[in-house]
C-alpha positions as CSV (number, residue, x, y, z in Angstrom):
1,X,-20.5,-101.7,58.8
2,X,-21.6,-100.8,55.2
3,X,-19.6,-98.9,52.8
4,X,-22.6,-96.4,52.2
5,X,-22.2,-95.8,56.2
6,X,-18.3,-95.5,56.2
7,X,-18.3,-93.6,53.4
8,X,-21.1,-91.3,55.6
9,X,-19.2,-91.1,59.1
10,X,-15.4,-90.3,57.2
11,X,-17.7,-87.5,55.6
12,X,-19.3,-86.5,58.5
13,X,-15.8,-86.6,60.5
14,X,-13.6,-84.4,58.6
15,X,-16.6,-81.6,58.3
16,X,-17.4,-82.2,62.1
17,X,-14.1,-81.0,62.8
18,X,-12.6,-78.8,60.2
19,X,-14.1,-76.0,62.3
20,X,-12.4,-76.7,65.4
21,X,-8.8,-76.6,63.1
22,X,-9.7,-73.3,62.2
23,X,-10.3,-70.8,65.1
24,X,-13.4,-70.5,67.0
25,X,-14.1,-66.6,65.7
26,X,-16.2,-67.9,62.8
27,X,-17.7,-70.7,63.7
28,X,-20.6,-72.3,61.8
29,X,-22.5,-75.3,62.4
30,X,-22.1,-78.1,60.0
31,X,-25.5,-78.4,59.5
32,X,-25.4,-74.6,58.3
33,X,-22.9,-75.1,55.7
34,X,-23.7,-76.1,52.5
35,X,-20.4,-78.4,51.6
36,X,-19.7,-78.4,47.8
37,X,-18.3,-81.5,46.8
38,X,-17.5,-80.1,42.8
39,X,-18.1,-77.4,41.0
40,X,-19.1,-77.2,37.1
41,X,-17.6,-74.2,34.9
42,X,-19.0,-73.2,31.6
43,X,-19.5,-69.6,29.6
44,X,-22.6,-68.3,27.9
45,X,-22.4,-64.2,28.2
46,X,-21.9,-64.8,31.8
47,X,-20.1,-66.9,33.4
48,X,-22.2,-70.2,34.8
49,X,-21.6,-72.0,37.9
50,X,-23.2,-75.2,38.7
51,X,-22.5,-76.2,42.5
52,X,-22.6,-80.0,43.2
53,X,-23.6,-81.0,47.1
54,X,-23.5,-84.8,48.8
55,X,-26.4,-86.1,48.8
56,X,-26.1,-87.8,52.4
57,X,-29.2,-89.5,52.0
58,X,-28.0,-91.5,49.1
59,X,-24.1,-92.1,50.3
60,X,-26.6,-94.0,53.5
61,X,-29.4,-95.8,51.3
62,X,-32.1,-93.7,53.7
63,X,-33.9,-92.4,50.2
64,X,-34.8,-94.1,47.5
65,X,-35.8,-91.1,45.8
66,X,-33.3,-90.2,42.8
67,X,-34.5,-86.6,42.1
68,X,-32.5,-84.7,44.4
69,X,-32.6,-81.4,42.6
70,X,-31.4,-79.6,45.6
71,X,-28.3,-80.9,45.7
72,X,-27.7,-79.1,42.0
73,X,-27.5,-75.6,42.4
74,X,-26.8,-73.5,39.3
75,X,-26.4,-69.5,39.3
76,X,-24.8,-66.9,36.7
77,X,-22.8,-64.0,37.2
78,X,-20.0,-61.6,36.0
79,X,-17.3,-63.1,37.9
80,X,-16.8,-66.1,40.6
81,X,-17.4,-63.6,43.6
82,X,-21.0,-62.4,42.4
83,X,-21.5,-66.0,41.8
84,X,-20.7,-66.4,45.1
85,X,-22.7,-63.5,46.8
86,X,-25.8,-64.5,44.6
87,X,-25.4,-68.1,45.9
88,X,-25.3,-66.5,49.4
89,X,-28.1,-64.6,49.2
90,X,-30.3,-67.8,47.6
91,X,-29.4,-70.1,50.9
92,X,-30.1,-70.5,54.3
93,X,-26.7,-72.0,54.5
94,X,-23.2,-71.0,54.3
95,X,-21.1,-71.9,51.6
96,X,-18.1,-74.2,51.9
97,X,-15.4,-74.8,49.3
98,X,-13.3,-76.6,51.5
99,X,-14.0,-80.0,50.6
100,X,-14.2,-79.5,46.7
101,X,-12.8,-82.7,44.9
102,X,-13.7,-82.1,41.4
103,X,-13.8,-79.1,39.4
104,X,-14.9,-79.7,35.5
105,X,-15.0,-77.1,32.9
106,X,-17.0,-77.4,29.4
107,X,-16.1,-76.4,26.0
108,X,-18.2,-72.9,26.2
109,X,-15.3,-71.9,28.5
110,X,-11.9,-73.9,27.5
111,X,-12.4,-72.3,24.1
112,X,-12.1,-69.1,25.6
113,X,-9.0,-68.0,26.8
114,X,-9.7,-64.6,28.2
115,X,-12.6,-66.0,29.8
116,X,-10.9,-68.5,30.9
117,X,-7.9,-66.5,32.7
118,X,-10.4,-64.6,34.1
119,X,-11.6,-67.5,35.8
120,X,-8.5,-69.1,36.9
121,X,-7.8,-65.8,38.6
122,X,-10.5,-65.9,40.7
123,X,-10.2,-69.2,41.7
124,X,-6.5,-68.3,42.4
125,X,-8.0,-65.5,44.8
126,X,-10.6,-68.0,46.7
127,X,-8.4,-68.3,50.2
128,X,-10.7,-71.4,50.5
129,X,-10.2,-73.4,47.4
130,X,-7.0,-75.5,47.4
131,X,-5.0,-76.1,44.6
132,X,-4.8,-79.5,45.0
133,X,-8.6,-80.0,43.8
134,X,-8.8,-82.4,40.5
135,X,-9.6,-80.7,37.3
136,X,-11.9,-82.2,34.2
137,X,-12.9,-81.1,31.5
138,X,-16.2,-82.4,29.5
139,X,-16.8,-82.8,26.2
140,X,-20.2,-81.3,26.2
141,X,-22.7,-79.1,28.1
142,X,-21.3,-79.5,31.7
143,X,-24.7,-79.0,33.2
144,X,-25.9,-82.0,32.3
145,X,-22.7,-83.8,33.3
146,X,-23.3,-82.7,36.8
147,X,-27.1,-83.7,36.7
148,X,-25.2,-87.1,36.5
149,X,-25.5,-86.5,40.4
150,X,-28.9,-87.9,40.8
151,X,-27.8,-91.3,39.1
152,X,-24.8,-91.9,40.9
153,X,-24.0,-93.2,44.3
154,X,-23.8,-90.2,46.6
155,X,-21.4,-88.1,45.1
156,X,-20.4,-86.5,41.9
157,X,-17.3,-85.2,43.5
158,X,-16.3,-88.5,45.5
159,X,-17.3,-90.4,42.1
160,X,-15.0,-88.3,39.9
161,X,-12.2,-88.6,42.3
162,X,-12.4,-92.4,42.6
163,X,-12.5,-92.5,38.7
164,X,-9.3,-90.7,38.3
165,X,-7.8,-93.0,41.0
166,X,-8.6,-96.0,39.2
167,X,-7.3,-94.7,36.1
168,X,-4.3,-93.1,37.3
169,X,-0.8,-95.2,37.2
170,X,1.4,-94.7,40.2
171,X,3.9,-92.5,38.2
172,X,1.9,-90.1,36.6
173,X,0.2,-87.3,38.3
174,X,-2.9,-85.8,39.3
175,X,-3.8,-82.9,36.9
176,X,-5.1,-79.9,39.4
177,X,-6.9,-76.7,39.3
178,X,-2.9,-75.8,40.6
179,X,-1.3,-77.0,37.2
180,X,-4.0,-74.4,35.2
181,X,-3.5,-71.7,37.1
182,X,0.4,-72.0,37.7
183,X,0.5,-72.4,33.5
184,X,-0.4,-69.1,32.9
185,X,2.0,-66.8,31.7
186,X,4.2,-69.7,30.7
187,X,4.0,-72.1,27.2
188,X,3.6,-74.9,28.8
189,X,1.0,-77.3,27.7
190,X,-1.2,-79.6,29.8
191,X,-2.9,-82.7,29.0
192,X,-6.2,-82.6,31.5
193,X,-8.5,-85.6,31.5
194,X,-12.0,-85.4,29.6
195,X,-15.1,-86.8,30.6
196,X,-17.9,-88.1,28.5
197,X,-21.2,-89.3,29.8
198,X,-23.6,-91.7,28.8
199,X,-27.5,-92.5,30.5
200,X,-26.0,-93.8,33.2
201,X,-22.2,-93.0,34.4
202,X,-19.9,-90.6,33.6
203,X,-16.3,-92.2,31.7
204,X,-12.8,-91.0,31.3
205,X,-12.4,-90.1,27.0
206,X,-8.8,-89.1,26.4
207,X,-7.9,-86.0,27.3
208,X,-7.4,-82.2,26.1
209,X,-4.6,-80.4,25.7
210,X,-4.7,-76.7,27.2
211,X,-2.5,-74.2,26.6
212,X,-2.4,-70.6,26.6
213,X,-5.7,-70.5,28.5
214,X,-7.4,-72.8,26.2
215,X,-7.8,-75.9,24.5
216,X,-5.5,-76.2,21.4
217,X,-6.5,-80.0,20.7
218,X,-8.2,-83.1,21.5
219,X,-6.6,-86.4,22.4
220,X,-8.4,-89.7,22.0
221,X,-8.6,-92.5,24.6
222,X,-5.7,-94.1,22.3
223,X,-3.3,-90.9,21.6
224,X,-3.8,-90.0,25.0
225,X,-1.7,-93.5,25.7
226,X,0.9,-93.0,23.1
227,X,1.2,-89.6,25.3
228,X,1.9,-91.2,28.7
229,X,4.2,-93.4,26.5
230,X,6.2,-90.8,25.0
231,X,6.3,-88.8,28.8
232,X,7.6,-92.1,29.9
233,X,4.7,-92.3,32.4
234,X,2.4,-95.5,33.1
235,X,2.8,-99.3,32.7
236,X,0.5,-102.0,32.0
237,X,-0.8,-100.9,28.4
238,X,-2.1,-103.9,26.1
239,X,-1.1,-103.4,22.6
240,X,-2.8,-105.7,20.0
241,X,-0.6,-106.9,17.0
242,X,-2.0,-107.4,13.5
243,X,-1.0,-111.2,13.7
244,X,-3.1,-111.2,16.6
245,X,-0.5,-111.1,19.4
246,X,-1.5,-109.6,23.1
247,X,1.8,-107.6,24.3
248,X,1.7,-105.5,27.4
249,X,4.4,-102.4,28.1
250,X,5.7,-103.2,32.0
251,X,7.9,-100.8,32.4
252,X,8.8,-97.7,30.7
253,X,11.7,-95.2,30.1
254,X,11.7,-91.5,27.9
255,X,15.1,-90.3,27.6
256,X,15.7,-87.7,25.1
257,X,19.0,-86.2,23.7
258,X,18.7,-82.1,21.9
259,X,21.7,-81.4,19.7
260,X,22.2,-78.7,16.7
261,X,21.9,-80.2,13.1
262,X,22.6,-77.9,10.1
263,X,22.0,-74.9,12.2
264,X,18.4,-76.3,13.5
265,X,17.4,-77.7,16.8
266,X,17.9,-82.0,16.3
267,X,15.9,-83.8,19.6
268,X,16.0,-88.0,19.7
269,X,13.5,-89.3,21.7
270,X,14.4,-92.8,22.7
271,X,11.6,-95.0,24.4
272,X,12.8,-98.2,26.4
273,X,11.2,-100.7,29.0
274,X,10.3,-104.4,29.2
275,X,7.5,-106.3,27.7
276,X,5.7,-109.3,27.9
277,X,3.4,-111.0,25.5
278,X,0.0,-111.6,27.2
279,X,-0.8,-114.9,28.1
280,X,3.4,-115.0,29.7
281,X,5.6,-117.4,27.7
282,X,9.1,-118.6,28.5
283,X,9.8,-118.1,24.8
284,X,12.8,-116.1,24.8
285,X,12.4,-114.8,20.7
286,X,12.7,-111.5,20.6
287,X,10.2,-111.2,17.4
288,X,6.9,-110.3,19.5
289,X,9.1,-106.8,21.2
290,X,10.8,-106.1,17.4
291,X,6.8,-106.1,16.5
292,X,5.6,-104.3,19.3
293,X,8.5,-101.8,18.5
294,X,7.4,-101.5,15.2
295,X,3.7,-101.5,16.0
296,X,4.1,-98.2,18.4
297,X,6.5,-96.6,16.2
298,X,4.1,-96.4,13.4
299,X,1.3,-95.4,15.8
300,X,3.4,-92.2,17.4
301,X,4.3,-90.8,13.6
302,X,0.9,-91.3,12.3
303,X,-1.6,-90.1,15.0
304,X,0.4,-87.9,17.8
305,X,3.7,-87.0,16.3
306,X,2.0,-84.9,13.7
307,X,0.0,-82.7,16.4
308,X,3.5,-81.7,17.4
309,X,5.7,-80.9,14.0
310,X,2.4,-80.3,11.7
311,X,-0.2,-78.7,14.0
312,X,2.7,-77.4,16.5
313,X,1.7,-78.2,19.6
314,X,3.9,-79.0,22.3
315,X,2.8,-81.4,24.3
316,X,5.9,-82.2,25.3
317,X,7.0,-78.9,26.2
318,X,10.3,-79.4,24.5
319,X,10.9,-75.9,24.1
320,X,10.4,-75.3,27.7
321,X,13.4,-78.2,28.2
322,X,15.8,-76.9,26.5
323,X,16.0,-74.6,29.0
324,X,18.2,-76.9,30.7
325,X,18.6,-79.9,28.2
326,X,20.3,-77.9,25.7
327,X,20.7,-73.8,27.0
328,X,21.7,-72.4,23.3
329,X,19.0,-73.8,21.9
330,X,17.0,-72.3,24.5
331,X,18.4,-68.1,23.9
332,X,18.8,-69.0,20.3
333,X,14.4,-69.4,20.3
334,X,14.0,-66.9,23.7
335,X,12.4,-63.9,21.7
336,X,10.3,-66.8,19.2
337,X,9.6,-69.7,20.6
338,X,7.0,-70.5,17.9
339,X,9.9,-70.9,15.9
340,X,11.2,-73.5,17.7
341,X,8.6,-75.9,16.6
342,X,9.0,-75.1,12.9
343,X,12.5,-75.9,12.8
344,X,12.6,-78.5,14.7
345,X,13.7,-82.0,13.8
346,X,12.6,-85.3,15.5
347,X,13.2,-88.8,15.7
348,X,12.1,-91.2,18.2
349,X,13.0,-94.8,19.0
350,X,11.8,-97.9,20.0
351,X,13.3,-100.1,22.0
352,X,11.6,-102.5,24.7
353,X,12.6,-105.7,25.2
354,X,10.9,-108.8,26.6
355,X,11.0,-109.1,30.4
């Protein structure tokens, strides 16, 4: 049995019967239902909506042709629901969000808060749409990104999913269409994966951080790792010293202590875990983790630290912490958290050690 086929009957198996888990009273055929697989956000006046189906033929190797434009259906609208209804009213089939796996918004829209709200609202009110569903954003027109369809094997939704999989360390978490719309109202800031595309696949690029309904600023594949670091998430990172030395991070810790210094919120963020220099030696000189120490400590004050004291970000959400890491620091910055940020003082440490 071929993957293609496999990948066809589980497919086939969990929209067969989806309908029989739901009631009887509004039963639809499956081949009446137009499954969406992932859906592409972006803003332009109106909101723009591209809809991404499977294209079965391709998942089975039956077609060899590649231009399957009608499994890319774009329409504009006001608002998600006359999206919907003019999507309705363009198909012979139903629509049916309930096996969405990808959801990817573009610039046009993450730069726009209100928009933006507006949008995580309605997909808050779709009873069909689970929060669960993985969220992306792009770093350019996501139209084209989901043209990436006819390219790929089967797809775009499946694809995307399987590309955060592989890129995903046990111990840090999906980011979900749940996590945006359960941010807002709060500060808390999100780090949600970026794709980039080139003629033939679509790649993970670092990621963007959103908050407040919008992007506030860019990560790069390399300060998106120093991130993970700092969250104490992830393991497995090569590091390459300037004498040429391969170390790897194995395991990883983020503890971090909040105190009051000369009347101003004080935080220590201390970073430990093993190491291991890459090929393995028996050596047991600790030089190559003093390095590697060094090495990351220089990285995290020159390229992400500074998005945090200088730019004020908080990708950390340290404020948001102290509601229960350090409580008067917390009511002291209740009415201003902006404050927060401007007083605040930070050191981090390094401190793996070779495994």
């Amino acid at each position: 049995m071929t993957k293609r086929f496999l990948s066809l009957l589980i497919l086939l198996s969990i929209m067969t019967f989806t309908p029989f888990l739901t009631g009887c009273a509004d039963m639809v055929e499956i081949q009446e239902r137009d499954f969406v697989m992932a859906l592409g956000i972006s803003y332009d006046k109106d909101y723009e909506i591209t809809f991404a189906l499977p294209n079965l033929d391709a998942i089975t190797g039956q077609s060899a042709d590649s231009e399957n434009d009608h499994f890319i259906r774009t329409f504009q609208g006001a608002s998600f629901p006359e999206i919907i209804e003019k999507y309705n009213i363009n198909s012979k089939n139903r629509l049916d969000l309930r096996h969405l796996q990808a959801i990817v918004f573009d610039p046009s829209i993450t730069e726009k808060p209100e928009q933006m709200s507006a949008m995580l609202s309605f997909l808050n009110d779709n009873y069909e749409l689970s929060h669960n569903v993985l969220v992306f954003f792009c770093s350019s027109d996501v139209g084209d990104l989901m043209a990436m369809e006819n390219v790929l094997d089967g797809s775009i939704g499946d694809y995307l999913q399987k590309l955060n999989k592989n890129n995903k360390h046990d111990d840090t978490r999906n980011v979900t269409i749940g996590h945006l719309i359960t941010a807002q109202g709060s500060r808390n800031t999100i780090a949600v994966p970026v794709l980039a595309r080139n003629d033939d696949t679509i790649y993970l690029d670092g990621s963007a951080l959103f908050q407040n309904n919008q992007t506030v600023h860019l990560l790069t594949r390399e300060e998106n790792v120093l991130l993970h670091i700092m969250l104490g998430e992830g393991s497995d990172y090569l590091f390459h010293l300037p004498d040429q030395t391969v170390m790897q991070l194995n395991t990883i810790q983020a503890t971090s202590k909040y105190s009051i210094v000369q009347n101003k919120p004080f935080i220590v963020l201390t970073l430990r875990g093993t190491c291991q220099a890459i090929p393995a030696t028996r050596s047991e000189d600790p030089k190559p983790a003093n390095q590697l120490n060094l090495f990351i400590k220089k990285k995290l004050e020159k390229s992400i630290i500074p998005i945090l004291t200088e730019e004020q970000v908080d990708f950390l959400n340290l404020y948001e912490k102290s509601s229960y890491k350090h409580r008067d620091i917390w009511f002291r910055y209740q009415e201003n958290p902006e404050q927060f940020l401007k007083d605040l003082h930070m050191e981090v440490r390094v401190d793996f050690s070779l495994e």
